[in-house]
C-alpha positions in Angstrom: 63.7 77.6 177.7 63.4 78.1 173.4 64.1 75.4 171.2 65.5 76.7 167.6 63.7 76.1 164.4 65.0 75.5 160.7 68.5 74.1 160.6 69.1 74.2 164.0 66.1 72.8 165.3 67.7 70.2 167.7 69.6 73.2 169.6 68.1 73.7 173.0 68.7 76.7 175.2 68.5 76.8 179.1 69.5 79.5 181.9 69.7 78.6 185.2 68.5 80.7 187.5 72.5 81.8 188.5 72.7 82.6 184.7 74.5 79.9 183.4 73.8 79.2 179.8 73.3 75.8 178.8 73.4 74.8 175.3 72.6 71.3 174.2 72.5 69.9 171.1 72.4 65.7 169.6 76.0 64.2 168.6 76.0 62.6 165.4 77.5 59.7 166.2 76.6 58.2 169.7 78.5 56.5 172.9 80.1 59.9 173.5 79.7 63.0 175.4 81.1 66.4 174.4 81.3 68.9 177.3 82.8 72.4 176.2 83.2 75.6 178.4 83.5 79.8 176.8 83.9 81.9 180.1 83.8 85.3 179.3 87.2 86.4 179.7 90.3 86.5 177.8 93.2 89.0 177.5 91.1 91.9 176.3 90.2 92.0 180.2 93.8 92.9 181.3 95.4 96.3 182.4 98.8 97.3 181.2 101.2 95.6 183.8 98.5 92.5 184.3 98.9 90.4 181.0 99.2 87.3 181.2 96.3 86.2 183.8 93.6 85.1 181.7 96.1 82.4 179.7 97.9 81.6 183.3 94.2 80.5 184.6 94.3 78.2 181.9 97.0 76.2 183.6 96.1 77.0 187.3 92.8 75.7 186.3 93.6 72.4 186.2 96.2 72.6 189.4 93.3 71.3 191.9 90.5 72.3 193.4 88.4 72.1 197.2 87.7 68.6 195.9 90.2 67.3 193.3 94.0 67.3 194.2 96.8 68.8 191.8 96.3 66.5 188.4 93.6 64.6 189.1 91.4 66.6 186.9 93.7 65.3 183.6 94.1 62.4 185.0 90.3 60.9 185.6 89.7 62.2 182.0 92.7 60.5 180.6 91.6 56.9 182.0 88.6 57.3 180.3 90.6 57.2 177.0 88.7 60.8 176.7 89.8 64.0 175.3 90.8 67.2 177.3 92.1 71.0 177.0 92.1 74.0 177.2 92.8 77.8 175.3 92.8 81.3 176.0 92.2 84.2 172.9 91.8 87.4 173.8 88.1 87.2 173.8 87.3 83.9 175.7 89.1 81.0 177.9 88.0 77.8 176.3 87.6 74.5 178.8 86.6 71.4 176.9 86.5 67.6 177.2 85.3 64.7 175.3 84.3 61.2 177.2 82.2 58.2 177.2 78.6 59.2 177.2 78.8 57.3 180.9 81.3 59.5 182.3 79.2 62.5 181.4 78.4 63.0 185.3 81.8 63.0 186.0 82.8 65.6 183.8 80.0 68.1 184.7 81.3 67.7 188.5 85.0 68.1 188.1 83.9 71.2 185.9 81.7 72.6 188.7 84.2 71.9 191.2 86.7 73.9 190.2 84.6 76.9 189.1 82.9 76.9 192.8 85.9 75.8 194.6 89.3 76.4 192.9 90.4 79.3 195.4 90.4 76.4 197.9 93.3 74.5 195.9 94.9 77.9 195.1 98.5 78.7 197.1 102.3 80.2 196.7 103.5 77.1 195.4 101.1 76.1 192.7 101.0 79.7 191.6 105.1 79.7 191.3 104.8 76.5 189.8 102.3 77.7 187.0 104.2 81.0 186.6 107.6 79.1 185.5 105.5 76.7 183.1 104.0 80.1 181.6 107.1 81.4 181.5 109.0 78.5 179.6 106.1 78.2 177.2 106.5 81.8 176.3 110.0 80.9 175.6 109.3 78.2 173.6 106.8 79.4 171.3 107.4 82.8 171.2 110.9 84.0 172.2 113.3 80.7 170.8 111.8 79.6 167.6 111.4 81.2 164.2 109.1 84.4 163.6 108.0 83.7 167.1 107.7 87.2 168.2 105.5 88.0 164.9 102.2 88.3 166.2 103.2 89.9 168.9 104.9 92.6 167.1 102.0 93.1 165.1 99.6 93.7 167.8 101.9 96.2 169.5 101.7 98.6 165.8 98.1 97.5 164.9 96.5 98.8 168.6 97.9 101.8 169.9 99.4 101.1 173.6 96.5 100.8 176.2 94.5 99.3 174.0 93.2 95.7 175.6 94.3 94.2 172.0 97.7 95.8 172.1 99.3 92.6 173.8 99.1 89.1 173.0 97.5 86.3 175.6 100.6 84.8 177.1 101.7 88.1 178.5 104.7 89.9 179.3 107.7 88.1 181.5 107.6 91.5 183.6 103.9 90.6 184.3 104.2 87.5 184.9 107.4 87.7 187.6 104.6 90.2 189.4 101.8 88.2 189.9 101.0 87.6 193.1 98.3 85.4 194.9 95.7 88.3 196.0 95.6 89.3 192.9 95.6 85.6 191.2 92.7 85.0 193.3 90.7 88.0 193.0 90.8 87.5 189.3 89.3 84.4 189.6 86.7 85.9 191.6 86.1 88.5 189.5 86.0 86.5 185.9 85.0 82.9 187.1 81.1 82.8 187.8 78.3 80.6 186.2 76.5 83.7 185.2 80.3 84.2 182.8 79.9 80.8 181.4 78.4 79.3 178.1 78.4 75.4 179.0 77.8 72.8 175.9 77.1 69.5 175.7 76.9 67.2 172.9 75.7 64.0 172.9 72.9 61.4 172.4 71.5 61.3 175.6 68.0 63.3 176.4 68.0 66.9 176.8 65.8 67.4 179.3 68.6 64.3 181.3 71.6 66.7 180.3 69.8 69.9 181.7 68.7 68.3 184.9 72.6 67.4 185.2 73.9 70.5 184.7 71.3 72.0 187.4 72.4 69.4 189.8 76.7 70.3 189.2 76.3 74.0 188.4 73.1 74.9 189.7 73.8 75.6 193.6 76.9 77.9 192.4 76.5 81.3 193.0 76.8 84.1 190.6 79.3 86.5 190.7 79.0 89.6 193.3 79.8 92.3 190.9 80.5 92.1 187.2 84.1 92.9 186.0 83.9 95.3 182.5 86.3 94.9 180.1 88.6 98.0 179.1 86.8 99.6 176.0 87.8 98.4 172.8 86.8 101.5 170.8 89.1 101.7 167.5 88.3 103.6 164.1 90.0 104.4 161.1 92.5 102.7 159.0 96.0 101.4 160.6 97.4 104.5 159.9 100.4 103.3 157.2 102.1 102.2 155.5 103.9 101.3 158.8 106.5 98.5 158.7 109.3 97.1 161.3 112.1 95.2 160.1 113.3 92.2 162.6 116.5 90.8 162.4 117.2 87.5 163.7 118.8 83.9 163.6 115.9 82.8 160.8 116.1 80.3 158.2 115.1 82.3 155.7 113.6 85.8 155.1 109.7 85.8 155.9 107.0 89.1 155.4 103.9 89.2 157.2 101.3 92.4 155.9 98.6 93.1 157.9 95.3 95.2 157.2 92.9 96.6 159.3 89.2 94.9 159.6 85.9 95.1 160.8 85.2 93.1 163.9 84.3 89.6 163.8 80.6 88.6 163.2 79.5 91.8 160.8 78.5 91.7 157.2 82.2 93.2 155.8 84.4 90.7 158.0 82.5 88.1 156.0 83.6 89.6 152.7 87.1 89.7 153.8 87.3 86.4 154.7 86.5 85.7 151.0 88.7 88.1 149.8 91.4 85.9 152.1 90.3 83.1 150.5 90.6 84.3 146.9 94.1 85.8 147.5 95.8 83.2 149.9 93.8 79.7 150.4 94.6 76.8 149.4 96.4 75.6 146.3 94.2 77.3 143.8 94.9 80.8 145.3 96.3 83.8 143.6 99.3 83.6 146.3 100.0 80.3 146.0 100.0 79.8 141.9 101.6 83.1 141.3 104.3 83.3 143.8 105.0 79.5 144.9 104.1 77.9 141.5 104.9 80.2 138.7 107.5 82.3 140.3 109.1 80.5 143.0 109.9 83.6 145.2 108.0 81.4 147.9 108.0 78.6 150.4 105.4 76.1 149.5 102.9 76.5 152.6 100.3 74.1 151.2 98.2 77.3 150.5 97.9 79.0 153.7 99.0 82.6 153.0 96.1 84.5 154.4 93.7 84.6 156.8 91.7 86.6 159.6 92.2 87.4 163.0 88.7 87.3 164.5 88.6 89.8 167.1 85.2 89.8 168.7 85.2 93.5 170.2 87.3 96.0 168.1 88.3 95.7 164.4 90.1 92.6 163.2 93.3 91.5 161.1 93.8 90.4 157.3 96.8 88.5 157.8 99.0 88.0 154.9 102.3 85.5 155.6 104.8 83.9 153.6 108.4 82.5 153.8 111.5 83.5 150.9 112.5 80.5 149.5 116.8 80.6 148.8 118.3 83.5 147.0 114.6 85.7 147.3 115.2 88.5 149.6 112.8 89.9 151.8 112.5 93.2 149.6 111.8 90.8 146.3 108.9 89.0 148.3 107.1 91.9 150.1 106.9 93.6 146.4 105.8 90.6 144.9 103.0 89.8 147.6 101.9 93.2 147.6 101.8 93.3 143.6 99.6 90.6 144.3 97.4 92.1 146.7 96.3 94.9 144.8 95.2 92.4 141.9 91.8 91.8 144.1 90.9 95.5 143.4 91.2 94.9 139.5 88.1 92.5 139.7 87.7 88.7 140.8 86.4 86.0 138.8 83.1 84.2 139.4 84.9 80.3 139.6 87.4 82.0 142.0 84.5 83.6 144.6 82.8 80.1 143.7 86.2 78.4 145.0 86.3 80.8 147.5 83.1 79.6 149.1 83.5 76.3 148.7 87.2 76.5 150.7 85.2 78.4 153.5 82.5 75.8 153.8 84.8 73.0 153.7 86.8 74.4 156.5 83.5 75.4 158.2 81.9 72.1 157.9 84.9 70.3 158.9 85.3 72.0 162.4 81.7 70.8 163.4 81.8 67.2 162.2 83.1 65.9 165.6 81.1 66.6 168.9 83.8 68.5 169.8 83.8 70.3 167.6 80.3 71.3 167.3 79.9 71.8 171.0 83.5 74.1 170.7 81.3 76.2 168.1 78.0 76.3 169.6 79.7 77.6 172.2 81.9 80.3 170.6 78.1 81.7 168.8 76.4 81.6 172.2 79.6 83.2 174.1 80.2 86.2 171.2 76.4 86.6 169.4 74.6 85.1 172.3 72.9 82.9 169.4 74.4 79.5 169.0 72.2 79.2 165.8 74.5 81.2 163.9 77.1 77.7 163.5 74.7 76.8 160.8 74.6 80.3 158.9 77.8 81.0 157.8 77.3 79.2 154.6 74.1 81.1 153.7 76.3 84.6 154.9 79.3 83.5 152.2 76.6 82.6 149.7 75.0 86.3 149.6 78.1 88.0 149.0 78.6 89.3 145.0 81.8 89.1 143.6 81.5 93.1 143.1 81.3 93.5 147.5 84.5 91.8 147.9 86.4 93.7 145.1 84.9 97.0 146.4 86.5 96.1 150.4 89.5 95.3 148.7 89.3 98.7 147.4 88.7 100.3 150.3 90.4 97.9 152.8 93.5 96.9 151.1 95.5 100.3 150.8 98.5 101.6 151.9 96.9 103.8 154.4 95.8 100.8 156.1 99.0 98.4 155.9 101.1 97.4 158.2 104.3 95.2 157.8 106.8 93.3 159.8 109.8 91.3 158.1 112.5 88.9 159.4 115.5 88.9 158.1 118.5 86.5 159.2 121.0 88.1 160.9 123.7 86.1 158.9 122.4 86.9 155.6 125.0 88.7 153.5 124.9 92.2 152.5 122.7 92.1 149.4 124.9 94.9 147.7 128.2 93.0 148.7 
């Protein structure tokens, strides 16, 4: 057991003798328990022709276990007036509820349940059952709206095919029509052990009470028989552009998304990128925003949220630039425009807009911890990824010691043509522009 110092003093840090991590730190507001899961496994851990799994445990995880029939899980949370759900990235499958401090027992057994016993609820129908919700979410968020097949383009050019980033979390409808229940279950097995699983809670109560709970839910589970590896993740060099795919669709409007190769998530130069982001495409007093939504009008107002990063974990990540034509712009007017406005970062950066930069970063930052979920959803994600959990109270401090001169000098190097990708929607019932 280690207790943090500094800032993060009131962290404490257990493993159980299964390898279980515990995390536990104090809530700053009582009656109320946070209880947050990271297993280690997302959809970097699929093989071409298995996508899909890691997100489809998300649902089957809450289908029943040895002990708690299908939706009782949801539903003993939900009279509680508590909080629950779950994600999936391609790094990590997220489990997380937030109840009344008294119902902290009950949340630590349904949680142990179904990691010890959910094989026992698992069978042909539930698995068909999960498959077609799957399925008709993928349709809904992906294949019938909007730009919904966006990200998943850009995956497919940003990581070459193989890759374990090449394919987005909700998987292919080809992968999903071939899952069947050996395989289902042997994922499980293979993903799904305590010695896989960062577990944080958040509350008032005594630590030494919370870790004694957790030993008496999780600590009789066994740890997994052999350890499933993840593909390797290897990837170097620039995106190898300018590459650029142009969709054509029912869309309301034309909309350009330009992506640039990063490093990974958690070193010194994806920091500086994220404050290059911020510079060029956060909030309302960003270069994106003014120039091309205020001064210009070539675009959608967005409330300033026109860049960002994709934090991957294990291989390099994504600048991700976005924005949506507004009438009469075409797609060809906007791309220019943005990337006119792209290169401005390598012409130098101004000391009030890194010190805006910063303070949009902290706010954000600071914002996403203020709740007990939310710091227990962090803690978690630190302890999961850096196996540190002390590092939710650094990235201020990490921001702060960047010069104005670093970000300008990634931009350089970063933000080139070599390194671009770009995929644009245009509507299919658009007329011809030289009609």
């Amino acid at each position: 057991m280690t207790t943090t110092n500094g800032a993060a003093k009131q962290i404490t840090q257990h493993t159980l003798d299964n390898g279980l991590r515990l995390v536990i730190a104090p809530a700053a507001t009582g009656q109320v328990a946070a209880v947050n899961l990271w297993y280690g496994v997302g959809s970097r851990h699929e093989v071409p022709g298995r996508t899909g799994f890691a997100h489809l445990f998300e649902h089957l995880m809450f289908q029943g276990s040895g002990n708690v029939p299908k939706g009782d899980h949801f539903d003993a949370i939900e009279r509680l007036g508590g909080d629950i759900n779950a994600s999936t990235s391609s790094d990590r499958t997220n489990y997380y509820e937030t109840v009344p401090e008294h119902a902290l027992d009950l949340a630590l057994w349904l949680e142990a349940d179904r990691l010890a016993t959910l094989r026992e609820g698992m069978g042909q129908e539930v698995l068909d059952n999960q498959r077609d919700v799957v399925k008709n979410e993928r349709r809904q968020r992906y294949d019938n709206i909007p730009y919904g097949t966006a990200f998943e383009r850009i995956l497919s050019h940003a990581y070459p095919p193989g890759h374990p980033y090449h394919h987005p979390t909700i998987g292919s409808m080809a992968d999903l029509d071939a899952a069947d229940l050996e395989y289902v279950l042997s994922f499980h097995k293979a993903h799904y052990g305590p010695d896989n699983l960062v577990l944080t809670v958040v509350s008032a109560l005594d630590p030494d009470d919370v870790h004694e709970r957790v030993k008496h839910y999780f600590g009789g589970i066994p740890a997994r028989d052999v350890i499933a590896e993840a593909p390797d993740a290897t990837l170097e060099g620039p995106i190898g552009g300018p590459k650029s795919e142009v969709v054509t669709e029912n869309v309301p409007a034309p909309a350009v998304f330009l992506i640039y190769r990063v490093p990974a998530y958690g070193t010194r130069e994806f920091d500086i990128m994220q404050l290059a982001s911020a510079v060029l495409g956060q909030g309302q007093g960003s270069r994106l925003y003014r120039r091309l939504v205020v001064e210009r009008g070539l675009a959608n107002d967005d409330g300033g949220s026109a860049a960002d990063l994709v934090n991957f974990r294990y291989t390099p990540g994504l600048f991700f630039v976005s924005m949506i034509a507004r009438d009469g712009v075409t797609g060809d007017q906007l791309e220019e425009a943005m990337l006119d406005e792209i290169s401005t970062l390598a012409d130098g950066i101004s000391e009030e807009e890194m010190e805006r930069a910063r303070a949009v970063l902290e706010r954000d930052h600071l914002q996403s911890i203020s709740t007990p979920g939310g710091l227990a959803d962090s803690l978690g994600s630190c302890t999961q990824l850096f196996d540190d959990p002390t590092l939710v109270y650094t990235w201020p401090q990490r921001w702060a010691a960047i010069s104005t001169d670093e970000v300008v000098e990634y931009a350089k190097r970063l933000l080139t043509p070599e390194n671009r990708l770009s995929v644009r929607f245009e509507d299919e019932e658009a007329p011809d522009a030289d009609a």
